[in-house]
Gaussian input, Z-matrix of N, CA and C with variables (Angstrom, degrees):
# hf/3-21g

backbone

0 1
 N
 C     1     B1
 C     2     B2     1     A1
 N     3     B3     2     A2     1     D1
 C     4     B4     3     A3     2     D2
 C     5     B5     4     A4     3     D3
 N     6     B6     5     A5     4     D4
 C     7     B7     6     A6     5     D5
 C     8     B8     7     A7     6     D6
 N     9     B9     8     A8     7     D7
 C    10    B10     9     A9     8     D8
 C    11    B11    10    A10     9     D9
 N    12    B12    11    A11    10    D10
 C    13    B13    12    A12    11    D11
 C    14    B14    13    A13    12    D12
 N    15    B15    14    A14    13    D13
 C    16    B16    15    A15    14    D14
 C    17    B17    16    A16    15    D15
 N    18    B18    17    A17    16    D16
 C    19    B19    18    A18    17    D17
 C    20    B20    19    A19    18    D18
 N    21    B21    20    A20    19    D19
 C    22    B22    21    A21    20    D20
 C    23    B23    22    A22    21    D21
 N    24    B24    23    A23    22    D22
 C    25    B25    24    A24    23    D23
 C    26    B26    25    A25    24    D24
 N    27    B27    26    A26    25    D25
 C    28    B28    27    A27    26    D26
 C    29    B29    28    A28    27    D27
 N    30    B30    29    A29    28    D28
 C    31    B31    30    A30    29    D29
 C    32    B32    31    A31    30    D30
 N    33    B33    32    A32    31    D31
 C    34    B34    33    A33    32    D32
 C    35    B35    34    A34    33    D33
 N    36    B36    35    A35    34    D34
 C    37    B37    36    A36    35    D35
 C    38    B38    37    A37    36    D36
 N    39    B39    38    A38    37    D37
 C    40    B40    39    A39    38    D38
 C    41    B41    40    A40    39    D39
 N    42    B42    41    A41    40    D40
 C    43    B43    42    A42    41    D41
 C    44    B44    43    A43    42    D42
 N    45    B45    44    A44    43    D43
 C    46    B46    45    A45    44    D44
 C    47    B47    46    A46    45    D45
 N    48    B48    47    A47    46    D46
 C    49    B49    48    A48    47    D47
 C    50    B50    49    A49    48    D48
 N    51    B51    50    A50    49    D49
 C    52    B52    51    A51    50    D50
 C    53    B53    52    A52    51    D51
 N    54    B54    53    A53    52    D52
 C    55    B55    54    A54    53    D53
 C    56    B56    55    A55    54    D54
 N    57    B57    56    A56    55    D55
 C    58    B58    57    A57    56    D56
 C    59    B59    58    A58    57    D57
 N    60    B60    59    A59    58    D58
 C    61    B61    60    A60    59    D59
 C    62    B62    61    A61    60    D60
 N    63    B63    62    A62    61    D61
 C    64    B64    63    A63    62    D62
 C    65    B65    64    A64    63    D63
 N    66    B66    65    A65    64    D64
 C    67    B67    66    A66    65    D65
 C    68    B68    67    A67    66    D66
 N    69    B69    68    A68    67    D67
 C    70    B70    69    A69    68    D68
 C    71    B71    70    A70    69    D69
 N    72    B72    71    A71    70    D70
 C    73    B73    72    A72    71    D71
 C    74    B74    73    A73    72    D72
 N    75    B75    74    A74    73    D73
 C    76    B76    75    A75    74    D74
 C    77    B77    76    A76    75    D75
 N    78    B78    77    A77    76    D76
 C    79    B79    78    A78    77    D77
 C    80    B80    79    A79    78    D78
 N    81    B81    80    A80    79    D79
 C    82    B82    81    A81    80    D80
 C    83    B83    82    A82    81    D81
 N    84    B84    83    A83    82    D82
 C    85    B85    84    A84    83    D83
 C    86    B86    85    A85    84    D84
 N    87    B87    86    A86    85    D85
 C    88    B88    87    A87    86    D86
 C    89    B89    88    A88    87    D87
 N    90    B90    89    A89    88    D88
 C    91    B91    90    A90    89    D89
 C    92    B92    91    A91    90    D90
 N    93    B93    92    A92    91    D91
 C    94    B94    93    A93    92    D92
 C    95    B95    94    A94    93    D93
 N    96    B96    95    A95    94    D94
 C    97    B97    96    A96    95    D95
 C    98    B98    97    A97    96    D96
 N    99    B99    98    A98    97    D97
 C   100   B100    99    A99    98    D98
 C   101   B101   100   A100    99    D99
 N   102   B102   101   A101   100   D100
 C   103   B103   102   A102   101   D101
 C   104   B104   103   A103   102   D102
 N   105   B105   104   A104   103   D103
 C   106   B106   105   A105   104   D104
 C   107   B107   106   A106   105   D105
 N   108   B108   107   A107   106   D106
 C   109   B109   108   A108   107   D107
 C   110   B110   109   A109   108   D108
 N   111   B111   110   A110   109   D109
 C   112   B112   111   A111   110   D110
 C   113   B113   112   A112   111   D111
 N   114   B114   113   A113   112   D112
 C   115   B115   114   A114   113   D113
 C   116   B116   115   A115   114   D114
 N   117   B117   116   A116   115   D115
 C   118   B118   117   A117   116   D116
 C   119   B119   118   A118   117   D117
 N   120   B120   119   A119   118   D118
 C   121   B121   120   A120   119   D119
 C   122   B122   121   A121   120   D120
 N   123   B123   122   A122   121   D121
 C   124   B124   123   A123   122   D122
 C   125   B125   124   A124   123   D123
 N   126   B126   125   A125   124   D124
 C   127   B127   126   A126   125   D125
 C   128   B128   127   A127   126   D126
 N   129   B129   128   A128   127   D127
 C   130   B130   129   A129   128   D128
 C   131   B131   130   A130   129   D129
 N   132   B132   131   A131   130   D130
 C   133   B133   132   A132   131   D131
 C   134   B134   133   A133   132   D132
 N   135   B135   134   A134   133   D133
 C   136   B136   135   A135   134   D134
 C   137   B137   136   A136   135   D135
 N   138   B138   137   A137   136   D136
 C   139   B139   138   A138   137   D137
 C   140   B140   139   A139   138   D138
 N   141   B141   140   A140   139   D139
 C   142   B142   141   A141   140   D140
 C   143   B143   142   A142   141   D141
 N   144   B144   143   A143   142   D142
 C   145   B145   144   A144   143   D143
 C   146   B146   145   A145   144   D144
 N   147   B147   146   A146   145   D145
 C   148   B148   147   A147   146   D146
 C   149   B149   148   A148   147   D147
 N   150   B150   149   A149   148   D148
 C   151   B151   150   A150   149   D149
 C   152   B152   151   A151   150   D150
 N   153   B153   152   A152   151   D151
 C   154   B154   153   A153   152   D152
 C   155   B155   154   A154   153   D153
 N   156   B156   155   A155   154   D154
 C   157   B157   156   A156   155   D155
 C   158   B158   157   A157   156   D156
 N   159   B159   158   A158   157   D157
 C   160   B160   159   A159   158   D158
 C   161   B161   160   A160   159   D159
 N   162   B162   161   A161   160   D160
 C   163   B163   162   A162   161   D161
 C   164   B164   163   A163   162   D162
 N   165   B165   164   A164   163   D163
 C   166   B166   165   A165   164   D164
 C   167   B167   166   A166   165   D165
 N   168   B168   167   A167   166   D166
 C   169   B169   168   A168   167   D167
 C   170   B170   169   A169   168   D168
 N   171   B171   170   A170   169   D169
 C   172   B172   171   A171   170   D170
 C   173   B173   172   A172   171   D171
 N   174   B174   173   A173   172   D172
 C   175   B175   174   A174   173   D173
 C   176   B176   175   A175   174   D174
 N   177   B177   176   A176   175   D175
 C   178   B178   177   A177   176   D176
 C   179   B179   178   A178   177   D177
 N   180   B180   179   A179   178   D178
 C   181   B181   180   A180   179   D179
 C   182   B182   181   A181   180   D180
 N   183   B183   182   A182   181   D181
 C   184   B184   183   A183   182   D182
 C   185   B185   184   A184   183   D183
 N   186   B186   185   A185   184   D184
 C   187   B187   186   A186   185   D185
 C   188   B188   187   A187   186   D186
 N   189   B189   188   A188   187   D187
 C   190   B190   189   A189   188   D188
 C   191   B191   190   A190   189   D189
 N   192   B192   191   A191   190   D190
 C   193   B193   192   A192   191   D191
 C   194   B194   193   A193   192   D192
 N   195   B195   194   A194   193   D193
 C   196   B196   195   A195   194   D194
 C   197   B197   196   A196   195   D195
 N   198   B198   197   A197   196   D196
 C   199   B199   198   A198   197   D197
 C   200   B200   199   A199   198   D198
 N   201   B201   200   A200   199   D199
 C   202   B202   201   A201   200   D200
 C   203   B203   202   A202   201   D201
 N   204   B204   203   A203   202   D202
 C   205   B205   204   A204   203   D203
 C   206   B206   205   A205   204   D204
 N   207   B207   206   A206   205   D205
 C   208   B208   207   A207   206   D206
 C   209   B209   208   A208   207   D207
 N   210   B210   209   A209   208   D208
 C   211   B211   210   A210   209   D209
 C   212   B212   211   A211   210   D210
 N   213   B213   212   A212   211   D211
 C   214   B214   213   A213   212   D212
 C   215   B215   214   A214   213   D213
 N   216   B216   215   A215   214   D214
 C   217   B217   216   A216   215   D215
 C   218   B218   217   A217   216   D216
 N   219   B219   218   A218   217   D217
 C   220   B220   219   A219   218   D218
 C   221   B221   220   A220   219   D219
 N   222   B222   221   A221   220   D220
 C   223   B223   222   A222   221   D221
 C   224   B224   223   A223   222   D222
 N   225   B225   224   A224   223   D223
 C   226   B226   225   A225   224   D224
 C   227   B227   226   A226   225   D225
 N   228   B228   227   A227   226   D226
 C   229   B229   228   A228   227   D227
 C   230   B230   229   A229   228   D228
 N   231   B231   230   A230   229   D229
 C   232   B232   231   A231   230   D230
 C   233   B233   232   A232   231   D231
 N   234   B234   233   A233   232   D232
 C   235   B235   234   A234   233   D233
 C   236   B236   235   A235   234   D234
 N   237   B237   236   A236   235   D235
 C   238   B238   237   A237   236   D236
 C   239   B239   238   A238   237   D237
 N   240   B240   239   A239   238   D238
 C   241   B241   240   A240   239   D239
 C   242   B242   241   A241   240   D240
 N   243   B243   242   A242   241   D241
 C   244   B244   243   A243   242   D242
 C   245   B245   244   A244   243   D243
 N   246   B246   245   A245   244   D244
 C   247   B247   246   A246   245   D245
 C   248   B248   247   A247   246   D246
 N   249   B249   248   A248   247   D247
 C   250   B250   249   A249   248   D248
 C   251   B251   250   A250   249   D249
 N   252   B252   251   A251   250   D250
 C   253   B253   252   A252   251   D251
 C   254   B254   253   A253   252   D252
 N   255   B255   254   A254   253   D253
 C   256   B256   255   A255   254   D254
 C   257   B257   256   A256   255   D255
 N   258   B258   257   A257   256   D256
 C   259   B259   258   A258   257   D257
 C   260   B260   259   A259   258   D258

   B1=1.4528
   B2=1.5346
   B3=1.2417
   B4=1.5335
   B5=1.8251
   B6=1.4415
   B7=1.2018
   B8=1.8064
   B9=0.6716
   B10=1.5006
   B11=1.4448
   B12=1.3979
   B13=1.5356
   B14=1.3970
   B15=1.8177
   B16=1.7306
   B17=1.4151
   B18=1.0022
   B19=1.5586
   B20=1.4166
   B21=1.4268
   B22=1.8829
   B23=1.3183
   B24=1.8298
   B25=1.0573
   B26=1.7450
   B27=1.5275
   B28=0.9281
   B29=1.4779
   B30=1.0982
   B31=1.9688
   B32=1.5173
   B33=1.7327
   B34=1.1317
   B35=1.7472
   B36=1.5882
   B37=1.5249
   B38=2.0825
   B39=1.0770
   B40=1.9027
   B41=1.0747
   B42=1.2759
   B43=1.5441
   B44=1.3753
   B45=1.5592
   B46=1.4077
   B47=1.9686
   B48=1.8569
   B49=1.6797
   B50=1.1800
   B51=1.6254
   B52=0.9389
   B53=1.6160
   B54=1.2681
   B55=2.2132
   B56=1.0531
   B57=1.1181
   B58=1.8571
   B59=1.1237
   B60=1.4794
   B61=1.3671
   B62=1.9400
   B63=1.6192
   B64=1.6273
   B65=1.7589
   B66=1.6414
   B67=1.4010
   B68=1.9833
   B69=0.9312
   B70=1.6588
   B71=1.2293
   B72=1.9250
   B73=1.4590
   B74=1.6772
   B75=1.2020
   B76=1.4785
   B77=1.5305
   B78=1.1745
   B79=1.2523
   B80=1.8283
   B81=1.7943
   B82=1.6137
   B83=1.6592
   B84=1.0830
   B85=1.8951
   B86=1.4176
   B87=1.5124
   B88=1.3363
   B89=1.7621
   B90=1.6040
   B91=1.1832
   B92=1.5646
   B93=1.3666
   B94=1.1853
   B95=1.5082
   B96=1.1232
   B97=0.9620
   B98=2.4650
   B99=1.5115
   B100=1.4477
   B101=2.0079
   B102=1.3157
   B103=1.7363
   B104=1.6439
   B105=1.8869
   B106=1.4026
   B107=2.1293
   B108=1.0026
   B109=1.7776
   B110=1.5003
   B111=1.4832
   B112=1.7830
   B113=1.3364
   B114=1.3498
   B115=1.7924
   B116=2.0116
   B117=1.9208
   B118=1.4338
   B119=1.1992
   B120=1.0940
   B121=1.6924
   B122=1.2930
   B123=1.1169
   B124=1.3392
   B125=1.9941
   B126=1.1554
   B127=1.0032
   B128=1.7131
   B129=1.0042
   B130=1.3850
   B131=1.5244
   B132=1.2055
   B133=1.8330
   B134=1.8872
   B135=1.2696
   B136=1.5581
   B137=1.6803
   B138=1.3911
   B139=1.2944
   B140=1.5052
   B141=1.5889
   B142=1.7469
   B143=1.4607
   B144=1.1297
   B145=1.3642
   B146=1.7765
   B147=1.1311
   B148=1.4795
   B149=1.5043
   B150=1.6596
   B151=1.3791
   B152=1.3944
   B153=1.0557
   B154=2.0125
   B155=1.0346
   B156=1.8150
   B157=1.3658
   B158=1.5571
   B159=0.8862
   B160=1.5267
   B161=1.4724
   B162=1.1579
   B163=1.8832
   B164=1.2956
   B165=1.1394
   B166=1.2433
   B167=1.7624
   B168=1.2651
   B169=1.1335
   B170=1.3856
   B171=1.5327
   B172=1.4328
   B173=1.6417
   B174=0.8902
   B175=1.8358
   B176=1.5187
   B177=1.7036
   B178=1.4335
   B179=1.9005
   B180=1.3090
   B181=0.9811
   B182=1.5411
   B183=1.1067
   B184=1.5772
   B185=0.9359
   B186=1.7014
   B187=1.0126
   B188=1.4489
   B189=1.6551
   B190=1.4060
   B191=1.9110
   B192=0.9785
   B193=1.7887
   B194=1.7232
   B195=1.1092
   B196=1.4198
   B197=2.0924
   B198=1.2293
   B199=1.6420
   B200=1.3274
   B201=0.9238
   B202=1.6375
   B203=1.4546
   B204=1.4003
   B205=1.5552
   B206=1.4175
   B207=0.9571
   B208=1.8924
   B209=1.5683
   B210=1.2622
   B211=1.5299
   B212=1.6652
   B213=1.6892
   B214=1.2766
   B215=1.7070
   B216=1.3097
   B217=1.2912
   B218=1.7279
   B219=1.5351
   B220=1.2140
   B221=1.6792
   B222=1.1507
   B223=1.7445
   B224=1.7445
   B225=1.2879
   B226=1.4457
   B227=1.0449
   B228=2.0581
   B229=1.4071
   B230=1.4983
   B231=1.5258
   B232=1.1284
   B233=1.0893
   B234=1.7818
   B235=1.9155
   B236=1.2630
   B237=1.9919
   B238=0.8421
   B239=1.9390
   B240=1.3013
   B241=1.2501
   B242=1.6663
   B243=1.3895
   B244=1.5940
   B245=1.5595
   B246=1.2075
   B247=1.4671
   B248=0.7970
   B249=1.4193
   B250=1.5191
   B251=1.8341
   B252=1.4188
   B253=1.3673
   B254=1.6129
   B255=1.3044
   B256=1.8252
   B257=2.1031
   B258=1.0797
   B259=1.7269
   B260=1.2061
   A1=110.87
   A2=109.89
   A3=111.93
   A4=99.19
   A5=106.85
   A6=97.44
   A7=130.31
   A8=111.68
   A9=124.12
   A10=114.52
   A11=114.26
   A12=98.95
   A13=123.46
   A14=111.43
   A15=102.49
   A16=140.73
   A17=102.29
   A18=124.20
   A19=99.12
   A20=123.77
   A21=125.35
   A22=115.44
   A23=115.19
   A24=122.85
   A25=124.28
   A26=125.56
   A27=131.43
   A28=128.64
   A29=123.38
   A30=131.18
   A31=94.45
   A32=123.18
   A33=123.35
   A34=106.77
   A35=104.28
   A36=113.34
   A37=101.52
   A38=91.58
   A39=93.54
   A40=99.53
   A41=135.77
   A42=117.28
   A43=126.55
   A44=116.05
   A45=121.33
   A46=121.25
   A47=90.75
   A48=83.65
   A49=106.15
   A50=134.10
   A51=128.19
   A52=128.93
   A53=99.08
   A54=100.68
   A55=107.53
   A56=127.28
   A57=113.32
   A58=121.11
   A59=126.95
   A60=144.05
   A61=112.83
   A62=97.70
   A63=113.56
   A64=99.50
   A65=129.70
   A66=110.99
   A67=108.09
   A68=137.87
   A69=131.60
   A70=104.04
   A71=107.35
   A72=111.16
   A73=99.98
   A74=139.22
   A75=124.08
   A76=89.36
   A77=145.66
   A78=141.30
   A79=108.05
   A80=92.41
   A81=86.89
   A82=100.93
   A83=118.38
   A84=118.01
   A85=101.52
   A86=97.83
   A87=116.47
   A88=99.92
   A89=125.86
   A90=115.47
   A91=113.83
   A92=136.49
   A93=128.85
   A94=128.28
   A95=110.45
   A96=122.95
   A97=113.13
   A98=90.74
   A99=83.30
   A100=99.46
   A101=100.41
   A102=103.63
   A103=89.42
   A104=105.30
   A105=99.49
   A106=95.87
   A107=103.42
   A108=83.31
   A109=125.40
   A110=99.00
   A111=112.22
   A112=101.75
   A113=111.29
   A114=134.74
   A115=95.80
   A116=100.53
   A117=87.41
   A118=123.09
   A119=109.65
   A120=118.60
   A121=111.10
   A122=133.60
   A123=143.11
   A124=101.74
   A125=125.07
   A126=101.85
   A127=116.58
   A128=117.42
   A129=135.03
   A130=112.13
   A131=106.60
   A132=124.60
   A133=86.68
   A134=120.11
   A135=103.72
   A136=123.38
   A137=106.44
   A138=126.54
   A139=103.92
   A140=102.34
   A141=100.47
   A142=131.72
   A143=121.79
   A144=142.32
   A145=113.22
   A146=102.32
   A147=97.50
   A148=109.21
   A149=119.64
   A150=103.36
   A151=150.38
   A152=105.13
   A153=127.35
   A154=124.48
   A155=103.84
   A156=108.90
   A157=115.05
   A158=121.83
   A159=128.93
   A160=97.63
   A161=103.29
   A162=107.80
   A163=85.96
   A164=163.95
   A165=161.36
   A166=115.64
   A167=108.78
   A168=137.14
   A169=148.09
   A170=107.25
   A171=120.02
   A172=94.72
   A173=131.33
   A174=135.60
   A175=93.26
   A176=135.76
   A177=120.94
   A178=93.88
   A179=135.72
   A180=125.63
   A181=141.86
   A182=101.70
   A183=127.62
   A184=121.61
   A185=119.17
   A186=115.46
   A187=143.24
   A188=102.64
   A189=119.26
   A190=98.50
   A191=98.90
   A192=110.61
   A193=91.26
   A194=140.35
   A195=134.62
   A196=114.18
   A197=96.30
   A198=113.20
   A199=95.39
   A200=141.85
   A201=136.75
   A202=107.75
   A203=112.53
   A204=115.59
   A205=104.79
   A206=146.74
   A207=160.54
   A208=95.20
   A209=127.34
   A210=106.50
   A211=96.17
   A212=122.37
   A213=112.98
   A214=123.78
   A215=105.96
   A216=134.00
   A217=119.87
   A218=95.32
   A219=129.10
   A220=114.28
   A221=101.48
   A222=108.93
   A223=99.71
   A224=128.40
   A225=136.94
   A226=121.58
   A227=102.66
   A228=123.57
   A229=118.45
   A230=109.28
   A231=124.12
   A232=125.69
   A233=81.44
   A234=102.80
   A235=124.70
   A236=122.19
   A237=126.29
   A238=102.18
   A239=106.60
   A240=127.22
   A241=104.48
   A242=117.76
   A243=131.59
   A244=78.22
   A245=143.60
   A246=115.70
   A247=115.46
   A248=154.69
   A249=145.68
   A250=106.70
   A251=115.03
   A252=127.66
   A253=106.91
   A254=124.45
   A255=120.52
   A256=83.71
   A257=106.09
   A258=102.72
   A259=134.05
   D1=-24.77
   D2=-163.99
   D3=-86.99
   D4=-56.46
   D5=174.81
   D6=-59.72
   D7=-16.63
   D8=169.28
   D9=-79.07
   D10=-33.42
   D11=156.22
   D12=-67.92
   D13=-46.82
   D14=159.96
   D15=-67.94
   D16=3.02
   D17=171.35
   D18=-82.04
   D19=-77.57
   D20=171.39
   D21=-27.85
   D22=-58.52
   D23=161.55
   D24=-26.66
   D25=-70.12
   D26=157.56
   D27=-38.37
   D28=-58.00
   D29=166.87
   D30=-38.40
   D31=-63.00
   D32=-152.97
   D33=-51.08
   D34=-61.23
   D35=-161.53
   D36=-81.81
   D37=17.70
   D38=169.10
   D39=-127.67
   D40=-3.10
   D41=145.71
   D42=-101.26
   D43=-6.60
   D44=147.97
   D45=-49.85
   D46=-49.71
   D47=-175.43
   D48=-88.53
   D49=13.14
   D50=153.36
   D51=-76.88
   D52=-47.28
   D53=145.98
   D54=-43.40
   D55=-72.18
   D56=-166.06
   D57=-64.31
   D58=-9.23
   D59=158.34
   D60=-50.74
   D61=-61.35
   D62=174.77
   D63=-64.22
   D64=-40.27
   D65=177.79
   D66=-57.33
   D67=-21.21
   D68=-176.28
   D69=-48.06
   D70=-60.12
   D71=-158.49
   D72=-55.66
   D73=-43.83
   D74=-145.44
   D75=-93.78
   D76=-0.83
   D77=-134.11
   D78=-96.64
   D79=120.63
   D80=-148.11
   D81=-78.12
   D82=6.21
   D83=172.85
   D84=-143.54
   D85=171.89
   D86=-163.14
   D87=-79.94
   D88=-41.36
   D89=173.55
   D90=-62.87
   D91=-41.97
   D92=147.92
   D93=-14.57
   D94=-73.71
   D95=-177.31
   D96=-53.11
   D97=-41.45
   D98=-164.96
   D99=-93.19
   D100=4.61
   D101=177.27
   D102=-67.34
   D103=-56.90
   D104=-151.69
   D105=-69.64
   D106=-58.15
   D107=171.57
   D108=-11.25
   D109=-59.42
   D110=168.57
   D111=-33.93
   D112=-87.59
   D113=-154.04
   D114=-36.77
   D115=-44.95
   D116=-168.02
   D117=-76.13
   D118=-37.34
   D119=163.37
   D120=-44.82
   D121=-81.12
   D122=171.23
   D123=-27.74
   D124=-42.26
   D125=179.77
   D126=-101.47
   D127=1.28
   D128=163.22
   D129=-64.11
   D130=-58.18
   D131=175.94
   D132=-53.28
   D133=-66.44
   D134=-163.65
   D135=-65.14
   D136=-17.87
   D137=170.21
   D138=-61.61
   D139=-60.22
   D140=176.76
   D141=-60.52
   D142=-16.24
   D143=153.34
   D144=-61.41
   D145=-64.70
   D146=178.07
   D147=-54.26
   D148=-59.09
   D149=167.52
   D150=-48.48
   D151=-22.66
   D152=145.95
   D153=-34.20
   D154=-55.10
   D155=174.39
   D156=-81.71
   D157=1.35
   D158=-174.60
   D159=-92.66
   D160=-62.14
   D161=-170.88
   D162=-99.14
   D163=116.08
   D164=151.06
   D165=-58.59
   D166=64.26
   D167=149.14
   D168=-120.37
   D169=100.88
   D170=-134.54
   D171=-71.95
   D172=-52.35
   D173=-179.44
   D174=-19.99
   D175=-44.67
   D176=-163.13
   D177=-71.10
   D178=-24.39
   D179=169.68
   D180=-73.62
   D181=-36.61
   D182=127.57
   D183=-4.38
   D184=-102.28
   D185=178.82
   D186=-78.19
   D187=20.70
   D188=-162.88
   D189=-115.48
   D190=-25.38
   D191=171.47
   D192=-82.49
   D193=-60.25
   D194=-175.17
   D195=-56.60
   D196=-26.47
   D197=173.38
   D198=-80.87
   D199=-19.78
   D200=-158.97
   D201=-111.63
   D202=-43.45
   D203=174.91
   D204=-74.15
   D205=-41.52
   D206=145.28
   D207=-19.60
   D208=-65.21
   D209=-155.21
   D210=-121.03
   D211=22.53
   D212=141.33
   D213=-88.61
   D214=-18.51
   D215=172.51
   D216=-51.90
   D217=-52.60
   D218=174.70
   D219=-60.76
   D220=-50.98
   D221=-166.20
   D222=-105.41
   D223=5.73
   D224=123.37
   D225=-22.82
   D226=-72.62
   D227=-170.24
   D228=-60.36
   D229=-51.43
   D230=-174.59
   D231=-22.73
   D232=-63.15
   D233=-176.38
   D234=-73.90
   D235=-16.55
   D236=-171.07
   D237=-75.28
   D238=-43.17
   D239=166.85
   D240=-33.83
   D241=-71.83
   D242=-159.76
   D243=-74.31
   D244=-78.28
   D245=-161.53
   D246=-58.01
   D247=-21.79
   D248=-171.36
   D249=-84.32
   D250=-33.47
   D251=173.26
   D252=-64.60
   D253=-21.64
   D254=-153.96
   D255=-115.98
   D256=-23.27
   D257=166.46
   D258=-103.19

């Protein structure tokens, strides 16, 4: 019973960062665009956590905190890039 709630849990917030995935494409600026990147990652990472606890196999957490530091890292850069280009 328990895992099946963290299992639901998980479906739920990976099809959340999967919406915020579809907000990028329309996204009328570049900070737009890399907030919602944020939101999905960020909710992907909590999805992967919940699924951990579901299957209790910690490696999906693992490598989902290492996916997360990678493309917060990334969209850091980006912007540091686009502000230094617009000044």
């Amino acid at each position: 019973m328990i895992i099946g709630i963290w299992l639901f849990s998980a479906v739920g917030l990976y099809f959340m960062a999967f919406c915020a995935i579809l907000r990028i494409i329309p996204g009328p600026s570049l900070n737009d665009r890399l907030i919602a990147i944020n939101v999905a990652v960020t909710l992907a990472a909590a999805g992967s956590l919940a699924l951990t606890v579901a299957i209790g196999d910690l490696i999906i957490a693992v490598l989902a905190m290492l996916c997360a530091c990678i493309v917060f890292a990334t969209t850091i850069r980006i912007s540091q890039i686009r502000h230094e280009a617009t000044t």
